[in-house]
Each structure stands twice: as structure tokens, then as C-alpha cells.
C-alpha positions in Angstrom: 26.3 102.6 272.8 27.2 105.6 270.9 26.4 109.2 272.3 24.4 109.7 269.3 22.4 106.7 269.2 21.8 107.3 273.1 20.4 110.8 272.3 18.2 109.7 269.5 16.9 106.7 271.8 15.9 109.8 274.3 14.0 111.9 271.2 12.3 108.4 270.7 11.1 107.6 273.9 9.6 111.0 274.0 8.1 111.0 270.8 6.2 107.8 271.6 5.1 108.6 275.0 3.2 111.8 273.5 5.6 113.8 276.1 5.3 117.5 276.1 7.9 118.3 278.6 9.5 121.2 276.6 12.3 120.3 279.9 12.7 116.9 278.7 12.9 118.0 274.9 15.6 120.3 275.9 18.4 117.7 276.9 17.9 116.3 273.7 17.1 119.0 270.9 19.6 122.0 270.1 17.4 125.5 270.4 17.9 126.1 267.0 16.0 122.1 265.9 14.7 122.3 262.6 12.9 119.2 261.8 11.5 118.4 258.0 9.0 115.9 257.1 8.5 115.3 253.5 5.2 114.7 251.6 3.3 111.6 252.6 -0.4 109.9 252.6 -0.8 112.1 255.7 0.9 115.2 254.8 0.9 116.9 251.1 3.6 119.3 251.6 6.8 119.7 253.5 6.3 120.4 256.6 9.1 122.1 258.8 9.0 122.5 262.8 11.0 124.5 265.1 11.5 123.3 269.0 8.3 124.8 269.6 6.4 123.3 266.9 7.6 119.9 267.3 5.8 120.3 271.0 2.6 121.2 269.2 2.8 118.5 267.3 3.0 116.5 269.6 0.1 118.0 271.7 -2.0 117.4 268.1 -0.6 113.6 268.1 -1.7 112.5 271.5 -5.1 113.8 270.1 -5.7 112.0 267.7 -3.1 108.5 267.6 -2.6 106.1 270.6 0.5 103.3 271.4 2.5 104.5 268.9 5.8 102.4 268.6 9.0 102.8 266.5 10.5 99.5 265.7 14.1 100.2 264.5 15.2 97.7 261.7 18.2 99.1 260.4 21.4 102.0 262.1 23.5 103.2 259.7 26.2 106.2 261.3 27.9 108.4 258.1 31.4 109.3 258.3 30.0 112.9 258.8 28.5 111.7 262.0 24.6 111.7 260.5 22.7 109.2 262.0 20.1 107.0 259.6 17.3 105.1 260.8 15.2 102.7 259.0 11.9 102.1 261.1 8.9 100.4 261.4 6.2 102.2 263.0 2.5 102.6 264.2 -0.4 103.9 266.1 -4.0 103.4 266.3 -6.2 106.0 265.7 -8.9 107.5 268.5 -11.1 109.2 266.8 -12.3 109.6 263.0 -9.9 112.3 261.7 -10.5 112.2 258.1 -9.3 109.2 256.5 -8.3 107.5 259.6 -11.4 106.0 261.4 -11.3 105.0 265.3 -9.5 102.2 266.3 -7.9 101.9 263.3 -3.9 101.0 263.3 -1.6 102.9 261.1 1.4 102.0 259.8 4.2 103.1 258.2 7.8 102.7 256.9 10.5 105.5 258.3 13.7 106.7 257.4 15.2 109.3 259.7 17.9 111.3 259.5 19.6 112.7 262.4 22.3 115.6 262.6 24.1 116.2 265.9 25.1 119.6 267.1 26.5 120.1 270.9 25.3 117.2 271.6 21.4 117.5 270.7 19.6 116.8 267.6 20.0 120.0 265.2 18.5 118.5 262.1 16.5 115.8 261.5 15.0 114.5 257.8 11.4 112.5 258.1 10.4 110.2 254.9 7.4 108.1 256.2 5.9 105.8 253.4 2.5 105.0 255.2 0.7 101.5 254.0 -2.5 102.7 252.2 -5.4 104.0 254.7 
């Protein structure tokens, strides 16, 4: 498997397991991470996260979604070494959180984009079409 693709599998698993092991999240993300997620049903604006804020998030996640699951449909690697995901994904809801009401699964089509530095993910693009809550 490529390096890439194994490092992005590793950012994965930890994204789905909730996992705030800033450790963990280390071997993976370069220090200087900046991850954007563009305006969806969920969120209105851009929103951009350092290292740290992609562990809050995370924190935030595990406290409001449960079993999430990325279902990776399509891998496409650009001659500049970007990696592009095309996912499936969902989670089910614990509590009512404004639209989302308990026990209710969310779901949502995903393109990621990946850029690699040393080895860890440096830059990564988030374009999440959710189904309609």
C-alpha cells in the first residue's frame, strides 16, 4: 500500500474511534496541520483547525455522534502526491443537538483531500454534502 494511503488509513481509524490521543495524532499529523472544512447542512462557514483544534473537535464529536464509519468508494493520488478520497459516511446521533434528534443516523457524502508533508498530513480539504436532516 502506499505510505500515503497508510498514513491517511491511521488519521481514519482515529477519527472514527473518537480518539483524543494528541500521542497518536502526532505520528500522523505534521505540527503545523491545518485542516479546512467547507460550508455544509452542519456547518455555515469555513471552518479551519489547527492540531489542537482538530482534538477538540473531536472531544465535541464523541459528545454528540456515535459509530461513525467512513466507507471509502473511490482513491485517486495526483501527480503532486495529493491524496483524494471520495467517502461514504455516518454516525448516529446521542442526543437532540439542534436539528439532529437522538438516535437519529446521519449521513453524508465526502471528498477529502490530503497533502503530505514529512510524512504526516499537512493539509487536508473537507467537502461533506450531508443527506437532508
Amino acid at each position: 500500500m502506499n505510505e500515503s494511503l497508510t498514513i491517511i488509513n491511521k488519521y481514519l481509524d482515529l477519527v472514527q474511534a473518537f480518539s483524543t490521543d494528541s500521542t497518536a495524532y502526532a505520528v500522523v499529523l505534521h505540527p503545523a496541520i491545518e485542516q479546512t472544512e467547507y460550508p455544509n447542512l452542519l456547518n455555515r462557514t469555513i471552518q479551519r483547525r489547527s492540531f489542537s483544534e482538530i482534538l477538540d473537535n473531536a472531544r465535541i464529536a464523541r459528545e454528540l455522534l456515535r459509530d461513525p464509519h467512513y466507507e471509502v468508494q473511490n482513491t485517486q493520488i495526483s501527480p503532486d502526491g495529493t491524496v483524494i478520497l471520495e467517502c461514504s459516511w455516518q454516525a448516529t446521533a446521542i442526543n437532540d443537538v439542534g436539528a439532529l434528534v437522538r438516535n437519529q443516523r446521519i449521513s453524508a457524502q465526502v471528498c477529502l483531500f490530503f497533502e503530505l508533508r514529512e510524512g504526516k498530513i499537512y493539509r487536508m480539504r473537507r467537502y461533506s454534502c450531508y443527506d437532508m436532516l
